[in-house]
N, C-alpha and C positions, 0 to 999 in steps of 0.2 A: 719331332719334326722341325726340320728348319725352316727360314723365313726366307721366299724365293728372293734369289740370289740380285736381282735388280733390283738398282738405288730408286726405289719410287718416290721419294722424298720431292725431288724436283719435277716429279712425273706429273703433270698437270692433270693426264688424265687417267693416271691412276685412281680407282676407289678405295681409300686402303679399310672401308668400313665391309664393302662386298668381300671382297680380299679374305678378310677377317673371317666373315659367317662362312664365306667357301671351306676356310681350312678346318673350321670346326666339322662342317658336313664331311671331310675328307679323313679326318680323324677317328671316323668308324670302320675298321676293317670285317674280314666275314669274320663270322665265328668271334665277334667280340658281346654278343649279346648286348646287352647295359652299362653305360658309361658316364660318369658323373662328372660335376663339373671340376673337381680336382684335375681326376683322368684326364680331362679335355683339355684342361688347363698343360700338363706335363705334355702332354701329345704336340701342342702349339705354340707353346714358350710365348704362353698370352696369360697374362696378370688374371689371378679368379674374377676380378670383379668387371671386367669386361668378358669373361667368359660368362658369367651370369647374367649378361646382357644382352649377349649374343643367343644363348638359349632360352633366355624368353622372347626374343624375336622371332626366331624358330620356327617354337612352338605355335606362339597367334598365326604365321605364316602356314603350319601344317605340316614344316618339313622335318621336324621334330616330336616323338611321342612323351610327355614326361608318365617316369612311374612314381609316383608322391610315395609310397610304402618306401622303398631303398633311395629315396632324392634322386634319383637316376633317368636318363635318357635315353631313348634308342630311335633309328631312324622311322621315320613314318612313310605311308603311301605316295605321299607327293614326292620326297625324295629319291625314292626307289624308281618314282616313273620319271624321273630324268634319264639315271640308268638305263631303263628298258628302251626310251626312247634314241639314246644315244648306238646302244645296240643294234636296234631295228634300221637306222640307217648305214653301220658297217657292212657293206656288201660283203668283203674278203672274208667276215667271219660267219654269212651263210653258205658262200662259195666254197669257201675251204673243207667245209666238213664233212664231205663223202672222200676227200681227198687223205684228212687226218684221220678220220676211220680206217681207211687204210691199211696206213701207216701204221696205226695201235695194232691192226691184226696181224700185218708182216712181222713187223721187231717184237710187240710184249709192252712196249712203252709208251709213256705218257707223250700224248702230241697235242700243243698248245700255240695261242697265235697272241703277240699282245702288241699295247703301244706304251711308249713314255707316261709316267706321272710322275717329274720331278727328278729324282733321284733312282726310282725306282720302275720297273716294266709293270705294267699293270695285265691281268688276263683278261682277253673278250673273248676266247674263244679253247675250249680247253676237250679232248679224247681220250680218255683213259684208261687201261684194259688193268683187271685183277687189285690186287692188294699191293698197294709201292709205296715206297718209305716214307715219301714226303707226299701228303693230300692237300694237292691244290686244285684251286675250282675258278671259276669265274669270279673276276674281282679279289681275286690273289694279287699281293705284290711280289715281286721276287726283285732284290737290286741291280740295277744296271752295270755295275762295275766289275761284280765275280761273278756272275751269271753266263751263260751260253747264250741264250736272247740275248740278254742286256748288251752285251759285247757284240753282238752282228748290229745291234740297233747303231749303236757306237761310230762304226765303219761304213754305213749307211749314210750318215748324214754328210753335207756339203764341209767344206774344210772350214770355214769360219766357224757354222756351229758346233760343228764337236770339238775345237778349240775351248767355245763358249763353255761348252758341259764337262772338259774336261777340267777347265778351271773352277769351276762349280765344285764336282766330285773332290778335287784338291781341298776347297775348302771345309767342303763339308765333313770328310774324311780325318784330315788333320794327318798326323802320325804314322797313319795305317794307309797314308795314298802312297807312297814310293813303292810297296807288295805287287798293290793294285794297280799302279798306271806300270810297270812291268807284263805283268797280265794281260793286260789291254794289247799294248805293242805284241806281245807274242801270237793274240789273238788276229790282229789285221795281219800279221804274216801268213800265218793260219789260214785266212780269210783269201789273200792275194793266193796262195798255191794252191788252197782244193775246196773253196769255194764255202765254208765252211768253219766258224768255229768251236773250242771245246771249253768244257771248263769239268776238269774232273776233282771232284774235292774240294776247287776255291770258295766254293758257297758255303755247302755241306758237303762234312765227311765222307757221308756214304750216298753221294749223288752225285752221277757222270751224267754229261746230257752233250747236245750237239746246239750249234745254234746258227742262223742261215735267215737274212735280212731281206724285207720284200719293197723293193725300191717302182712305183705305179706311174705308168705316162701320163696320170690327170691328174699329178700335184699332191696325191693325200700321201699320209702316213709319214717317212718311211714306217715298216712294221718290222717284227720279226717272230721266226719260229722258231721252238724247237723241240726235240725230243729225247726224254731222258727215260731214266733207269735207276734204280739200286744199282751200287757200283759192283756189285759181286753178276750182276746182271749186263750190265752195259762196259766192258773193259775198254781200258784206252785204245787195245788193240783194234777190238769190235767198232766204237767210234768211229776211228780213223778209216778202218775199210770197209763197213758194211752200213752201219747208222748213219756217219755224215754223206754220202755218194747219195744214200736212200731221201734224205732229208732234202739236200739237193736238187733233184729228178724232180721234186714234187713242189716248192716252190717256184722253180721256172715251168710246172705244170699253171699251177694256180697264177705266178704271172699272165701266161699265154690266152687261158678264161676271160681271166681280165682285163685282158687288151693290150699287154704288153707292158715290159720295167720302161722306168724313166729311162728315154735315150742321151746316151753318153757321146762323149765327142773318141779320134781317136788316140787323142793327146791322154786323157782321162784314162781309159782302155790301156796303156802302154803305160801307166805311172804305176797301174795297180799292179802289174806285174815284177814290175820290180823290187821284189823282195830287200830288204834293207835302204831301201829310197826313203821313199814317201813315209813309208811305216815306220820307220826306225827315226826318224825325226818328228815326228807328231807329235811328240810332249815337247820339245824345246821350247821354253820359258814358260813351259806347267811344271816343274821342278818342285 
């Protein structure tokens, strides 16, 4: 995990001691059971003997379990109930869920609602029908840059900040960003003509999915959804004319519940349409 991309050094009020114990807490994924402070240590690109500091702070605080038999860690109750808490006040993710039930029963596919964490889309709100290739649940990450969420999240944001995160992604990527900020641009073309993006195989091999960003008139999120498939199940074809239209219908359903997307000017409206505009020039001087 890397170290958020802003210089806090001169940040007056930055905490970079909170900072610290945050990214340890964030260093637990699901399905990682027990982690020790090595673990923690490679996950945070934080020295062991401040991670052994930061784990027994933790601990006295509650938000950490230690297991003494394997020297190991795992989250505890009070950690978990930020989570729930933070849950419990996403509307869109109890709103959404007779809508992405749906959706799982029409298509066969997984339909999922998430937001940013960093680099990566985090899940808050996940529908999933039968046995699919890849099992994600709530509090999965999936990464923002070859993803179908990730990439509607992308084109969602205001032009300063997805500058910001694209330069981010740059750095954080290295080597492998010129694939990926290719991707991206094909994705907001994608996006400006049918409302909609794909990403078939750039994540994983054998996972197509759709992805379609949910932009709120009272300031939260942006969010984004999507709905995937085993690729022998979800074809590019199927994507483009059955899955993304279906994926579509139903966030500007769940917008309208909600009160309606952020209103756009109709300068904004007219830029998005044009295909190789706005979009084809977004990465210049992200190179």
């Amino acid at each position: 995990m890397k170290r958020p991309g802003k210089k806090v050094a001169t940040d007056r009020s930055f905490v970079v001691a909170l900072s610290r114990g945050l990214d340890v807490l964030r260093a637990f994924h699901p399905n990682d059971g027990l982690l020790g402070n090595q673990e923690l240590a490679a996950r945070t690109n934080l020295p062991k003997p401040t991670i052994s500091r930061l784990t027994y702070t933790l601990t006295k605080l509650g938000y950490l379990t230690p297991v003494p038999r394997f020297e190991k860690y795992q989250l505890a109750p009070s950690a978990m109930a930020l989570g729930y808490a933070a849950l419990a006040n996403l509307g869109v993710r109890h709103l959404s869920e007779p809508y992405r039930e749906e959706l799982m029963r029409e298509t066969g596919g997984a339909v999922a609602v998430g937001g940013r964490d960093r680099h990566s889309m985090i899940y808050f709100g996940q529908s999933r029908a039968g046995l699919l290739g890849v099992q994600l649940d709530v509090g999965s990450r999936v990464p923002i840059a070859t993803t179908a969420m990730g990439r509607a999240y992308i084109w969602a944001l205001p032009d300063d900040e997805r500058a910001a995160l694209l330069r981010e992604l740059r750095d954080h990527y290295g080597n492998r960003w010129p694939k990926m900020r290719d991707g991206i641009e094909r994705a907001g073309e994608m996006l400006a003509r049918h409302g909609f993006t794909i990403s078939a195989g750039e994540w994983q091999d054998d996972v197509h999915a759709v992805g379609v960003p949910l932009k709120l008139s009272d300031g939260t999120g942006p969010y984004a959804f999507n709905c995937g498939a085993p690729a022998f199940r979800f074809t590019e074809d199927r994507l483009i004319n059955d899955i993304g239209p279906r994926l579509v219908t139903m966030v500007r359903n769940i917008e309208a519940a909600l009160g309606g997307a952020a209103p756009q000017s109709k300068k904004t409206e007219n830029k998005k349409l044009k295909a190789g505009g706005k979009v084809a020039r977004v990465s210049e001087g992200i190179r």
